[in-house]
Residue frames as qw, qx, qy, qz and C-alpha x, y, z in Angstrom:
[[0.024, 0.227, -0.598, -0.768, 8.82, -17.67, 73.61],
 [0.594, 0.307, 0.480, -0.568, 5.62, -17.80, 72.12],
 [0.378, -0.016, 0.832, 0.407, 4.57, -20.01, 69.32],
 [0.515, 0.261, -0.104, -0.810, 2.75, -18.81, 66.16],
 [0.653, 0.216, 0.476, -0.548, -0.28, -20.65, 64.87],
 [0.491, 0.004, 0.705, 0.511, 0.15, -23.16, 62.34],
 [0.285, 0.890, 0.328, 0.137, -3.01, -20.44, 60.41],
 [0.096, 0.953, -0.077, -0.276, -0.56, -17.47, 60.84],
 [0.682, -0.116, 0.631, 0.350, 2.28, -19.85, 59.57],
 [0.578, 0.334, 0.610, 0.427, 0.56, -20.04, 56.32],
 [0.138, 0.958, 0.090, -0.235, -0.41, -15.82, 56.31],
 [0.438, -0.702, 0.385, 0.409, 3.40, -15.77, 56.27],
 [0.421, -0.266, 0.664, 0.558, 4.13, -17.55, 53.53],
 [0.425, 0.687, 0.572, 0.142, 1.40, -16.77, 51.39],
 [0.140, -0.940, -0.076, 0.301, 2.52, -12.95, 52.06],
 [0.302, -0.753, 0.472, 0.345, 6.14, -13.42, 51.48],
 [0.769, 0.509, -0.289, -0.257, 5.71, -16.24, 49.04],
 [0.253, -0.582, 0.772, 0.026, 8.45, -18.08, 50.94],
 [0.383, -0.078, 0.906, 0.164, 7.01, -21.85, 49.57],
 [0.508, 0.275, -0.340, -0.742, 5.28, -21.22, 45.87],
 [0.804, 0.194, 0.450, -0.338, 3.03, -23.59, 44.77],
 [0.264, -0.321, 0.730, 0.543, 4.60, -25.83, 41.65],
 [0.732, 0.504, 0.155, -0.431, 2.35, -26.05, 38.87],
 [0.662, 0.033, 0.646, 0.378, 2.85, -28.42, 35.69],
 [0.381, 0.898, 0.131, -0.175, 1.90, -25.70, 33.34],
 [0.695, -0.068, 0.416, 0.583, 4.76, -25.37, 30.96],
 [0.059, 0.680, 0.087, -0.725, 5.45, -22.36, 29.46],
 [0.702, 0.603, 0.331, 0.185, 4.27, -22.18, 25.21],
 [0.455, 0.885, -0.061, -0.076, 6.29, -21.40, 22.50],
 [0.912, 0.288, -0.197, 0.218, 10.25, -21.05, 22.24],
 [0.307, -0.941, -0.051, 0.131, 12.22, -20.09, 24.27],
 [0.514, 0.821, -0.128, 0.214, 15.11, -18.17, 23.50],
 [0.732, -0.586, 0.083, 0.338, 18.48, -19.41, 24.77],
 [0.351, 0.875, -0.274, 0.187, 21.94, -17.12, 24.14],
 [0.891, -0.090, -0.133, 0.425, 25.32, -18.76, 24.86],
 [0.065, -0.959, 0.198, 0.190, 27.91, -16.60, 25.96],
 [0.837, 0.487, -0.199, 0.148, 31.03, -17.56, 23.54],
 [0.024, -0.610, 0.700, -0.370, 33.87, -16.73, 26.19],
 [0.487, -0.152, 0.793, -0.334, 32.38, -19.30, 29.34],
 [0.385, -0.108, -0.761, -0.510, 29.99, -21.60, 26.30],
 [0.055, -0.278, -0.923, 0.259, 27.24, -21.55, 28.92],
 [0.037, -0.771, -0.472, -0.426, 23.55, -20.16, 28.03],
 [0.014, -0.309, 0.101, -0.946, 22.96, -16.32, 29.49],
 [0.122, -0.460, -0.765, 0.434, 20.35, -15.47, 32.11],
 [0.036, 0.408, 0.026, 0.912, 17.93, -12.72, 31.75],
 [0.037, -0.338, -0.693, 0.636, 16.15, -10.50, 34.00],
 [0.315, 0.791, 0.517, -0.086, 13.50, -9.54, 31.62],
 [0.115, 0.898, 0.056, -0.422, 13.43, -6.44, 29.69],
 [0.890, 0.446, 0.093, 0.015, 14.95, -8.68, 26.71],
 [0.206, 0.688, -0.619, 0.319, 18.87, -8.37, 27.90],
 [0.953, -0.214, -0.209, -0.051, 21.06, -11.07, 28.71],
 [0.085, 0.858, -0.495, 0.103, 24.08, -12.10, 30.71],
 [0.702, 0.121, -0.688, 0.140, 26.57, -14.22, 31.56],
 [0.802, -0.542, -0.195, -0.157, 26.43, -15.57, 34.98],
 [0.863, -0.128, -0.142, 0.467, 30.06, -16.78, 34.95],
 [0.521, 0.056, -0.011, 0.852, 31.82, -13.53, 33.75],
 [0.042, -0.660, -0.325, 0.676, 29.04, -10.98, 33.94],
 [0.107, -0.013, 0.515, 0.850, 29.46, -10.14, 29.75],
 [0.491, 0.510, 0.250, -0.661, 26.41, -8.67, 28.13],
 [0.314, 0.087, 0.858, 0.397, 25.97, -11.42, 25.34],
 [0.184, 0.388, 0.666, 0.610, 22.39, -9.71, 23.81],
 [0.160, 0.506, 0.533, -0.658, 20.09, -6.58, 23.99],
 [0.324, 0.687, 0.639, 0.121, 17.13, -5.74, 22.12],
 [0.117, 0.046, 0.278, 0.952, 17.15, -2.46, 20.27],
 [0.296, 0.580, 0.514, -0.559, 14.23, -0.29, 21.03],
 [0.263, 0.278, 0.564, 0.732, 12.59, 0.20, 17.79],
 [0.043, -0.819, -0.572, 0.009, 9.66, 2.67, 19.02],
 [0.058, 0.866, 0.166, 0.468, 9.24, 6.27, 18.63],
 [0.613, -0.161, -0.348, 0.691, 12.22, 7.57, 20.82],
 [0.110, 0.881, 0.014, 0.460, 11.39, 11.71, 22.09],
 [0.496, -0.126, -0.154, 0.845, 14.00, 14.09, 23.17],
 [0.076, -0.928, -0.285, -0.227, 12.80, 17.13, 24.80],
 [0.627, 0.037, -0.268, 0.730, 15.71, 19.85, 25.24],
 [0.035, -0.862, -0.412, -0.294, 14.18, 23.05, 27.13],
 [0.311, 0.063, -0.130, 0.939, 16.37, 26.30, 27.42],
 [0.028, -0.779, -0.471, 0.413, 14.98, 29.05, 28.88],
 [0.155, -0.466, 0.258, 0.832, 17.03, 31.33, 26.51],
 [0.379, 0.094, -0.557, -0.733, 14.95, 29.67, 23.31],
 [0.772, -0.168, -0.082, -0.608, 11.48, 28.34, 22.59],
 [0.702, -0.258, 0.660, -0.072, 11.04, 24.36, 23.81],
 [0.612, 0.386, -0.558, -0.406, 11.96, 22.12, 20.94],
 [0.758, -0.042, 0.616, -0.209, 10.69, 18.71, 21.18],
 [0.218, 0.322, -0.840, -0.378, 12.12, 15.89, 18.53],
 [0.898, -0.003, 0.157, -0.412, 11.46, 12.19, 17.51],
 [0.399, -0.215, 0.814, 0.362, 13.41, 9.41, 16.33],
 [0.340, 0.274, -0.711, -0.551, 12.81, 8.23, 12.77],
 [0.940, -0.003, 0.257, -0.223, 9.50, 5.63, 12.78],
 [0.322, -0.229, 0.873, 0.285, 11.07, 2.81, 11.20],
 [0.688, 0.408, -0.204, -0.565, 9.78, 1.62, 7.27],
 [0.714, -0.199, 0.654, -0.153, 9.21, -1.73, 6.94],
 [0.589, 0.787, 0.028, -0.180, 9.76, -0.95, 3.26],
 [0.627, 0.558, -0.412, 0.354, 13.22, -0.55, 4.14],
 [0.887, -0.381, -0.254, 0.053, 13.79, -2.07, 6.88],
 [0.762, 0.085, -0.049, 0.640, 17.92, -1.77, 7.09],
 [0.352, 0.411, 0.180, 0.821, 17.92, 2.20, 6.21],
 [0.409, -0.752, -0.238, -0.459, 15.63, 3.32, 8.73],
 [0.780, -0.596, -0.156, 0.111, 18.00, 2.35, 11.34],
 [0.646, 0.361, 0.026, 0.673, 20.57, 4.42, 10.32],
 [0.171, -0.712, -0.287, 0.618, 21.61, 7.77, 11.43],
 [0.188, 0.901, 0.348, 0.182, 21.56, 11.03, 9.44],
 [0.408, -0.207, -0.044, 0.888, 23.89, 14.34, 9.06],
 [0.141, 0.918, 0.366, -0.061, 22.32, 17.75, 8.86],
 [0.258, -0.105, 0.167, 0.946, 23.75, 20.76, 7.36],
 [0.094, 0.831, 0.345, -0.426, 22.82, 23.92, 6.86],
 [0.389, 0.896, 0.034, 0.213, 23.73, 27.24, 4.47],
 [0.118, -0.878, 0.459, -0.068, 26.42, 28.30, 6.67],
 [0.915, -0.229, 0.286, 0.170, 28.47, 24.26, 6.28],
 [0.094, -0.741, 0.522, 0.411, 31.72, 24.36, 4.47],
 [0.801, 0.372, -0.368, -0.291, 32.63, 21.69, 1.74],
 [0.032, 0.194, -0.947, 0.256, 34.26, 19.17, 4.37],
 [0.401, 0.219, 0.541, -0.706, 30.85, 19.33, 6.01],
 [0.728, 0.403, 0.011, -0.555, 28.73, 18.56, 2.85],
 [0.438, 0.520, -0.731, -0.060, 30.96, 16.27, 1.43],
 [0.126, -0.110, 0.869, -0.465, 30.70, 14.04, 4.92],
 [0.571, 0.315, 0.463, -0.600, 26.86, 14.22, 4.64],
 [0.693, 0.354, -0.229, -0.585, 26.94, 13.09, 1.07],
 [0.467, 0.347, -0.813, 0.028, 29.34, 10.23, 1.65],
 [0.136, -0.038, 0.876, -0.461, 27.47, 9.24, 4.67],
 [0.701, 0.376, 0.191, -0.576, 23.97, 9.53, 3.04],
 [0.712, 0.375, -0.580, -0.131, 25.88, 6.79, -0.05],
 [0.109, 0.381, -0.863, 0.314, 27.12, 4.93, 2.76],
 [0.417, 0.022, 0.595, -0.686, 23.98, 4.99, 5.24],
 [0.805, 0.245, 0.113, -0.528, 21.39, 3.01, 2.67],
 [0.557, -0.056, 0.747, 0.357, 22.51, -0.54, 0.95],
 [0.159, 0.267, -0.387, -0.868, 22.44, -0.94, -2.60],
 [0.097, -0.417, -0.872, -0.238, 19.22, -3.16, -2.81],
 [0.118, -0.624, -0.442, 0.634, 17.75, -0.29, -0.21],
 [0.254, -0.585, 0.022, 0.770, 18.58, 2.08, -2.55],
 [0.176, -0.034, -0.751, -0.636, 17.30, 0.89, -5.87],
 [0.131, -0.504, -0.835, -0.177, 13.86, 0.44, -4.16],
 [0.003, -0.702, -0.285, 0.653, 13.55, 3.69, -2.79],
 [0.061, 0.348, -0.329, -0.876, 14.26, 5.49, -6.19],
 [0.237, -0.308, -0.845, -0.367, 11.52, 3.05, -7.88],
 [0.095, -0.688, -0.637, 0.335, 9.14, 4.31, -4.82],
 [0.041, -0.579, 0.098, 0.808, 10.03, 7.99, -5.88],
 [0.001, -0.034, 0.707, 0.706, 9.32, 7.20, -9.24],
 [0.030, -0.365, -0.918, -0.151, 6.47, 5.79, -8.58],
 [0.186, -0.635, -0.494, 0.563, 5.33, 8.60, -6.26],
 [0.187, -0.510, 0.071, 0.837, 5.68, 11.15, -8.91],
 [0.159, -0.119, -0.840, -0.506, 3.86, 9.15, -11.44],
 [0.176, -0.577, -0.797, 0.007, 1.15, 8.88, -9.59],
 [0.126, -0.684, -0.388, 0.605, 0.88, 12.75, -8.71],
 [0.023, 0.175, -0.477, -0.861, 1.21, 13.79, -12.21],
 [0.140, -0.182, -0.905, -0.359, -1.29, 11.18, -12.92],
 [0.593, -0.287, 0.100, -0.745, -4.14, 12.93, -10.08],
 [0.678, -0.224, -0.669, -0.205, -3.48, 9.49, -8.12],
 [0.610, -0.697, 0.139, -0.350, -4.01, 9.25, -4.47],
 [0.103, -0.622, 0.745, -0.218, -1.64, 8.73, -1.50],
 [0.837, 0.081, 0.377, -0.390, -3.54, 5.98, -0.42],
 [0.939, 0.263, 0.160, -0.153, -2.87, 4.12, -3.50],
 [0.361, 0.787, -0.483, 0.130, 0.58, 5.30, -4.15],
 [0.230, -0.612, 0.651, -0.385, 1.50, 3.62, -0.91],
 [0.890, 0.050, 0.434, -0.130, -0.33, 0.52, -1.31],
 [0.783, 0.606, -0.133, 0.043, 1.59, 0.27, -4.86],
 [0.154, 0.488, -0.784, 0.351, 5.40, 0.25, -2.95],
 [0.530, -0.215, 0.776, -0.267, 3.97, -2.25, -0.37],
 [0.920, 0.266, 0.281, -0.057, 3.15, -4.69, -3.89],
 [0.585, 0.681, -0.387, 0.210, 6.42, -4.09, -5.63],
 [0.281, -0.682, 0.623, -0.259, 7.91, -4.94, -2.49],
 [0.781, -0.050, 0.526, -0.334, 6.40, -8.08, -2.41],
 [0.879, 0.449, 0.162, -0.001, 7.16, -9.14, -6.14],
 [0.292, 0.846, -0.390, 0.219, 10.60, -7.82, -6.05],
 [0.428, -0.515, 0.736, -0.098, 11.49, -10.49, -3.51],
 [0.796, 0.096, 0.597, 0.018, 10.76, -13.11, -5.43],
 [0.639, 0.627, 0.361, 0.261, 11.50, -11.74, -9.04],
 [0.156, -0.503, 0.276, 0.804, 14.79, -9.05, -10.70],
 [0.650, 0.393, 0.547, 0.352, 13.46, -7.68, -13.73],
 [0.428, -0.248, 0.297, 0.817, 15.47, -5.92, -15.88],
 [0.134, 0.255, 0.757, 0.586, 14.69, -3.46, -18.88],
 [0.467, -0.190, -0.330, -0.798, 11.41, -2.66, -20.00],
 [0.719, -0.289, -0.554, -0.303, 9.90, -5.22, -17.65],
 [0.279, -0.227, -0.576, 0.734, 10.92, -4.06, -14.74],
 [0.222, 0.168, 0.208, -0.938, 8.82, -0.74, -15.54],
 [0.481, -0.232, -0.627, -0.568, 5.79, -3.02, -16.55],
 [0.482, -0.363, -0.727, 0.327, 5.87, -4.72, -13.03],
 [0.131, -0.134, -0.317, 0.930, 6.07, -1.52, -11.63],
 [0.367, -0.002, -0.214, -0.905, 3.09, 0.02, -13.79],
 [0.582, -0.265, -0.755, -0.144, 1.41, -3.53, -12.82],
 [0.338, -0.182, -0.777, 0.498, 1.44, -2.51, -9.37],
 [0.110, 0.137, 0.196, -0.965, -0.13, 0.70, -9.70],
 [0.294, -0.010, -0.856, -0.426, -2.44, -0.99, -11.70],
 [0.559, -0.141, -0.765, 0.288, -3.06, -3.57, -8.97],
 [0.112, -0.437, -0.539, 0.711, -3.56, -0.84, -6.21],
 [0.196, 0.107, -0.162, -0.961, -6.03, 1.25, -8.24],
 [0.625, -0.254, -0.596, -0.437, -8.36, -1.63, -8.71],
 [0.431, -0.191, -0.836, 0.282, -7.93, -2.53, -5.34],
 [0.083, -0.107, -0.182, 0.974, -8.95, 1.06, -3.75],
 [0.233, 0.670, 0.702, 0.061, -11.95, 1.22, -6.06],
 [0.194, 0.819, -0.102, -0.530, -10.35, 4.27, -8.23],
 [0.744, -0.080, 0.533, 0.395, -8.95, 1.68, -10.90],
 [0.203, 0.670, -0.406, -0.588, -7.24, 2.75, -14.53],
 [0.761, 0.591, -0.032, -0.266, -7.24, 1.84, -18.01],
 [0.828, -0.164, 0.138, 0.518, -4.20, -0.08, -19.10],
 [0.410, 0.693, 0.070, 0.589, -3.84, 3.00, -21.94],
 [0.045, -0.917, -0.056, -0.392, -3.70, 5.18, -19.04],
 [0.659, -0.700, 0.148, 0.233, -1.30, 3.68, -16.68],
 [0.739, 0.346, 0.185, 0.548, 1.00, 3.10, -20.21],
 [0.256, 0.839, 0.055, 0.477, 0.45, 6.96, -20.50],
 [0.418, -0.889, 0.173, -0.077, 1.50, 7.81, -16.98],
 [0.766, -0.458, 0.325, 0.314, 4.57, 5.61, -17.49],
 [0.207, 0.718, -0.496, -0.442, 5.62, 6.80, -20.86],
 [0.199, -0.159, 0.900, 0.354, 5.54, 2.59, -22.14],
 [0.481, -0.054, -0.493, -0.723, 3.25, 0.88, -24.47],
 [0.709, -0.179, 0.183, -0.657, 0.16, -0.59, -23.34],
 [0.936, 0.010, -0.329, -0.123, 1.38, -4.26, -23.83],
 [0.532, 0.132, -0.705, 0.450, 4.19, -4.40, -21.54],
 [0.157, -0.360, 0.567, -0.724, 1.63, -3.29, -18.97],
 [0.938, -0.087, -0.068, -0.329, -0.94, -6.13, -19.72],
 [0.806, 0.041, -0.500, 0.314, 2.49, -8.44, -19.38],
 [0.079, -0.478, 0.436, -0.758, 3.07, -6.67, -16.19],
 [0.515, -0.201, 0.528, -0.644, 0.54, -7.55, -14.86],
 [0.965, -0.037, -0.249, -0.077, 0.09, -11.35, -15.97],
 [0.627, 0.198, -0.551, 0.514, 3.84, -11.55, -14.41],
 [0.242, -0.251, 0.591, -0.728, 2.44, -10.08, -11.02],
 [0.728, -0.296, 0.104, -0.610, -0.18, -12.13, -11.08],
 [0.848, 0.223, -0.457, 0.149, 2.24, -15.09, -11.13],
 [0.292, 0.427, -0.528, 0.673, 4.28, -13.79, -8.80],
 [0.518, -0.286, 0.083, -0.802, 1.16, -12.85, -6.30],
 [0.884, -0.186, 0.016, -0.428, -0.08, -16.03, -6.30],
 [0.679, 0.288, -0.476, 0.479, 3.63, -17.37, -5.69],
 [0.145, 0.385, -0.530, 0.742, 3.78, -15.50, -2.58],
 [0.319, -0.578, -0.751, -0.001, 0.27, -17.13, -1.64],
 [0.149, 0.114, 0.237, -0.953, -2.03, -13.99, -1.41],
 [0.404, 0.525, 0.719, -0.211, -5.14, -13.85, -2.23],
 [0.226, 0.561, 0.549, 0.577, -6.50, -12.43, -5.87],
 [0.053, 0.360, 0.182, -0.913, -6.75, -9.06, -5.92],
 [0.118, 0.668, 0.735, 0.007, -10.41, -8.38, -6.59],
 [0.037, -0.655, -0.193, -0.730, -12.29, -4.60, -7.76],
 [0.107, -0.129, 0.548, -0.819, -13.71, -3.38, -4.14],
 [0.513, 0.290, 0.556, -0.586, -17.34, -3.87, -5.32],
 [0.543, 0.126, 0.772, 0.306, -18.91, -5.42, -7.94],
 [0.421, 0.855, 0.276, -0.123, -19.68, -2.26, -9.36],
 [0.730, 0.048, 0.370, 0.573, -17.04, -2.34, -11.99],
 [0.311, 0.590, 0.437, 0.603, -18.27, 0.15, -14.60],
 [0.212, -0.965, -0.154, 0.028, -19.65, 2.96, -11.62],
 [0.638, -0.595, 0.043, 0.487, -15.80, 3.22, -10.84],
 [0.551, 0.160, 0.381, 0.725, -15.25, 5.00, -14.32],
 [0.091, 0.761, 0.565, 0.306, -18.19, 7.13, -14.68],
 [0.396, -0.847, -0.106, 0.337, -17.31, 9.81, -12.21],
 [0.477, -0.245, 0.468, 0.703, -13.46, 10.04, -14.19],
 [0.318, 0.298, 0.647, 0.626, -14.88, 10.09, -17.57],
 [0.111, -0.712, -0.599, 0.348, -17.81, 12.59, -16.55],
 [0.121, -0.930, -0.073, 0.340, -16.20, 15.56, -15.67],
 [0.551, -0.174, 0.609, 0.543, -14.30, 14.99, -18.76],
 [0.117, 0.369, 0.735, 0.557, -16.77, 15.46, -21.32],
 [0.135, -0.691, -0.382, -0.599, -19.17, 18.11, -20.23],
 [0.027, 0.467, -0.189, 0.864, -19.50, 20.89, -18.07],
 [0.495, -0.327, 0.438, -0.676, -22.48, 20.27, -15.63],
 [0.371, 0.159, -0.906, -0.127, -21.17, 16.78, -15.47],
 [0.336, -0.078, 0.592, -0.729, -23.30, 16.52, -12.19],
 [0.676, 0.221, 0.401, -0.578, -26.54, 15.42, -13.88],
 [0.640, 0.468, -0.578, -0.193, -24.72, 13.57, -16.92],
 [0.007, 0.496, -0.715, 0.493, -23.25, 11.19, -13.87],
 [0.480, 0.017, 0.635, -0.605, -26.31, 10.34, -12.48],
 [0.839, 0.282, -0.105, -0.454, -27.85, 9.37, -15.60],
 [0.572, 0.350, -0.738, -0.075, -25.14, 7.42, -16.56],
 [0.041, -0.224, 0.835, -0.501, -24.72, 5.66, -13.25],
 [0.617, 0.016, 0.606, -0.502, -28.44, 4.66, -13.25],
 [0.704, 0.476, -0.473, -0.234, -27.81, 3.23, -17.22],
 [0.325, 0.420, -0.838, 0.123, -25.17, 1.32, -15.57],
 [0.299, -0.133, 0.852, -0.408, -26.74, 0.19, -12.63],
 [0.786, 0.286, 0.290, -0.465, -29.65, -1.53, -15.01],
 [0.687, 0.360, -0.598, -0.204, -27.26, -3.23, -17.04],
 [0.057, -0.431, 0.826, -0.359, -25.94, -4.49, -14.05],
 [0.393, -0.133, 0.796, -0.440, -28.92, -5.94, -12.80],
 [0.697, 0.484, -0.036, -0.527, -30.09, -7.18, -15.94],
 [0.721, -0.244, 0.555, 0.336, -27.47, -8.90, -16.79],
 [0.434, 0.873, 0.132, -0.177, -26.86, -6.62, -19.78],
 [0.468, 0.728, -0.411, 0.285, -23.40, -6.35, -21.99],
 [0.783, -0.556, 0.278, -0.024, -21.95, -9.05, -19.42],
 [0.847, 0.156, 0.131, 0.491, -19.56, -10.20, -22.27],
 [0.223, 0.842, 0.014, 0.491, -17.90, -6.45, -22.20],
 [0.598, -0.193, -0.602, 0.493, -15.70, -5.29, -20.12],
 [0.091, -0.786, -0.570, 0.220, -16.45, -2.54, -17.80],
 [0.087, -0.558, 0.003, 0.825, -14.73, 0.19, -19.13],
 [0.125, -0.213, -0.725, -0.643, -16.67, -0.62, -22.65],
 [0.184, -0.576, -0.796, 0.041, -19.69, -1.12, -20.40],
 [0.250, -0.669, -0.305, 0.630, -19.31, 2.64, -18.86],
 [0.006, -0.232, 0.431, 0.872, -18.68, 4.27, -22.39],
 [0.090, -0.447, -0.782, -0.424, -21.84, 2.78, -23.47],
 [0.254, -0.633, -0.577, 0.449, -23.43, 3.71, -20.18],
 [0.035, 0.634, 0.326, -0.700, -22.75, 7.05, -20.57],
 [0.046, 0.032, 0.728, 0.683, -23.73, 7.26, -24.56],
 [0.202, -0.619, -0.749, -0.123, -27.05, 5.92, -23.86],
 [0.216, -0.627, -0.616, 0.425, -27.64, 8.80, -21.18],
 [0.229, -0.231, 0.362, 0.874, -26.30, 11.49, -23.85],
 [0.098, -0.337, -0.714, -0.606, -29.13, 10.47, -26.08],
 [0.294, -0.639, -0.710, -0.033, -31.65, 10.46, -23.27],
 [0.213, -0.644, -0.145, 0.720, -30.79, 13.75, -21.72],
 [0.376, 0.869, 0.293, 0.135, -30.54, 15.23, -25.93],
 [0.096, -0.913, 0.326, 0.227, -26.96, 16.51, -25.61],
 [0.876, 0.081, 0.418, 0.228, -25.79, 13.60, -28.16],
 [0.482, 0.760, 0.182, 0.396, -24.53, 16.64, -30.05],
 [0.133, -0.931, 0.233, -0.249, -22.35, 17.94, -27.64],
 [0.623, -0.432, 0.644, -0.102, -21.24, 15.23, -25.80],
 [0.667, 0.427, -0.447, -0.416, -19.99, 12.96, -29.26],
 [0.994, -0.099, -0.007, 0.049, -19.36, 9.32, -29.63],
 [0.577, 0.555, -0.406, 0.440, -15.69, 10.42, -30.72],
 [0.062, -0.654, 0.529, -0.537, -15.22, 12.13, -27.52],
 [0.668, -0.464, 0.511, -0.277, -16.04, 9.24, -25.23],
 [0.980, 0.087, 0.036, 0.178, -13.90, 6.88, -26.91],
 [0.306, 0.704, -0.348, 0.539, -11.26, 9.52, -27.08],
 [0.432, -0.574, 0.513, -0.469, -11.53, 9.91, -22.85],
 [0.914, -0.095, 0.343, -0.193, -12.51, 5.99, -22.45],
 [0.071, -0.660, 0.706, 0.246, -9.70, 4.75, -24.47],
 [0.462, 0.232, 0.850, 0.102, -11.83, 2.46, -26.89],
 [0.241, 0.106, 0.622, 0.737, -13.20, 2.30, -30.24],
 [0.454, 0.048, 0.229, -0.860, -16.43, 3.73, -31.34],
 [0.537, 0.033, -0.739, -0.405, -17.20, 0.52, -32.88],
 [0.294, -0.120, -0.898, 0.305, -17.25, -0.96, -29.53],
 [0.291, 0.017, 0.178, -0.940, -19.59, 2.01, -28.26],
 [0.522, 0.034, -0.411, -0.747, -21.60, 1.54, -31.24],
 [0.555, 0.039, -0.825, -0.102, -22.24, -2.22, -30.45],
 [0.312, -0.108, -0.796, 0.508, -23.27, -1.60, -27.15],
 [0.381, 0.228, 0.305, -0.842, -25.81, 0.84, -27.27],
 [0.657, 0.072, -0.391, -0.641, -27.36, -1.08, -30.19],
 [0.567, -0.276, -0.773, -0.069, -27.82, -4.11, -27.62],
 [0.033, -0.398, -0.663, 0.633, -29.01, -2.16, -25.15],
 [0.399, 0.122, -0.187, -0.889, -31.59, -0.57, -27.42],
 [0.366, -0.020, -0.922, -0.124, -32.54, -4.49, -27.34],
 [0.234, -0.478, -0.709, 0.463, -34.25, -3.73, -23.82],
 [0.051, 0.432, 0.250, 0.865, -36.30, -1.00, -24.08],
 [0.571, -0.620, -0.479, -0.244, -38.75, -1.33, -21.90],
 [0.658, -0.535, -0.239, 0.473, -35.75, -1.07, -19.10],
 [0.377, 0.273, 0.153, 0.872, -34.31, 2.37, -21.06],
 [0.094, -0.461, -0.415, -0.779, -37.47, 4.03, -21.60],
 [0.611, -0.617, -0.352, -0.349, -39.68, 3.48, -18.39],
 [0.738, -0.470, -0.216, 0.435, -37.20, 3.55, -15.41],
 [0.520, -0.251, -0.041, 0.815, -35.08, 6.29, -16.26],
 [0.028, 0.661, 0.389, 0.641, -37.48, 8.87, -17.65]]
């Protein structure tokens, strides 16, 4: 019998692993232990996040696949149809994991009936009061010419303030008009308060208390301050109000926008806010261009939802600076 080398010894067990090396490394974090309630002794798993019992063999937990699930069914008699599962909305968390009846034209009234009681069944009623508020919202905001983008960013902040706060009433649809609010300034396409009031049908003070009662709330859920995008406040109107007031807004636009961008760096009408600061802006560029007769003060306090006093009061302190009016923008 021949003996193997104490070198091919160790080939062996490196190979086969028969004696691992022990390491002191401890694995981080928690680990997750599942009792089985028949034998009370913890499950085992072999990975793939499913456990059993050892003693009796029960299946005590498995993980639900939450990922994009396809089902390809190809007949040769019809085309290939390829499905998906439902992504899951982290909006609604509960309702996405549900299942779904289809009907068609040709169902009977057992058949619809089933699908309507299982569609009242399939969503909870907290689920179900924040989807119709997202629908609401969504249709407000496409009447209003507002982007998806922001629609969607406005249900992921009402989510957020709706866990911490029920309000009822008229102040429920302020919070609501606070969010849109809230995602329009964030985006850098922001609104007037008059104009989110208008898109919600309320008055214009229960959306300024809207939004002081989100920003309570916000800064209860420790976010950070929602901020414009850039610090060009006033440019983010000029473009709206524009193609409002005159026809080949194109070169009205530009003027205004370079009115604005010299208060800016002047430090001009800093006590104003910016949607006073953009009505002025584009006043001033009315005169200089010589279409102050077409383009009136009425009408851009009509579109800009401010007074003309306030107009007035701004162009006559930017008439203060001439030198930056007259010699830069000629």
């Amino acid at each position: 019998m021949s003996c193997l080398s104490l070198s091919k010894i160790d080939e062996y067990e490196t190979l086969f692993d028969i004696n691992p090396p022990i390491s002191d490394a401890r694995p981080t974090g928690t680990l997750k232990i599942v009792i089985c309630k028949d034998c009370n002794i913890p499950g085992t798993t072999h990975g793939l996040d499913t456990w059993e019992c050892p003693n009796c063999g029960a299946f005590l937990e498995e993980l639900i696949d939450n990922t994009a699930e396809w089902r390809m069914y190809p007949d040769g008699s019809r085309p290939e149809s390829i499905r998906c599962s439902t992504v899951v909305n982290n909006l609604l968390p509960q309702s996405s994991k549900g299942t779904i009846i289809l009907s068609n034209s040709n169902s009977n009234y057992s058949m619809r009936r089933t699908q309507k009681v299982h569609s009242w069944s399939a969503m909870t009623y907290k689920e179900r009061c924040l989807n119709n508020i997202f629908q609401d919202i969504s249709l407000r905001s496409l009447n209003g010419c507002i982007l998806g983008n922001v629609t969607k960013l406005a249900h992921e902040y009402y989510k957020t303030v709706s866990d911490l706060y029920i309000a009822r009433g008229v102040m429920r649809k302020g919070l609501i008009a606070a969010c849109l609010f809230m995602a329009c300034k964030k985006q850098g396409v922001p609104r007037t308060c008059q104009e989110i009031a208008e898109i919600f049908q309320i008055s214009d003070k229960w959306v300024t208390r809207g939004n002081k009662k989100f920003t309570e709330l916000w800064s209860r859920a420790g976010k950070e301050h929602i901020s414009y995008r850039d610090d060009c406040q006033s440019m983010d109107y000029l473009a709206r109000f524009c193609s409002k007031l005159y026809q080949d807004s194109g070169e009205l636009l530009s003027k205004s926008r370079d009115v604005s961008s010299i208060c800016k760096k002047n430090s001009i009408l800093t006590q104003n806010t910016p949607v006073s600061i953009a009505a002025a802006s584009i006043y001033m560029a009315t005169t200089l261009l010589d279409i102050d007769t077409k383009v009136l003060r009425s009408d851009i306090a009509e579109v800009a939802k401010t007074s003309q006093v306030t107009i007035g009061k701004c162009y006559k302190e930017m008439l203060k600076y001439p030198q930056f009016f007259d010699s830069r923008i000629q």
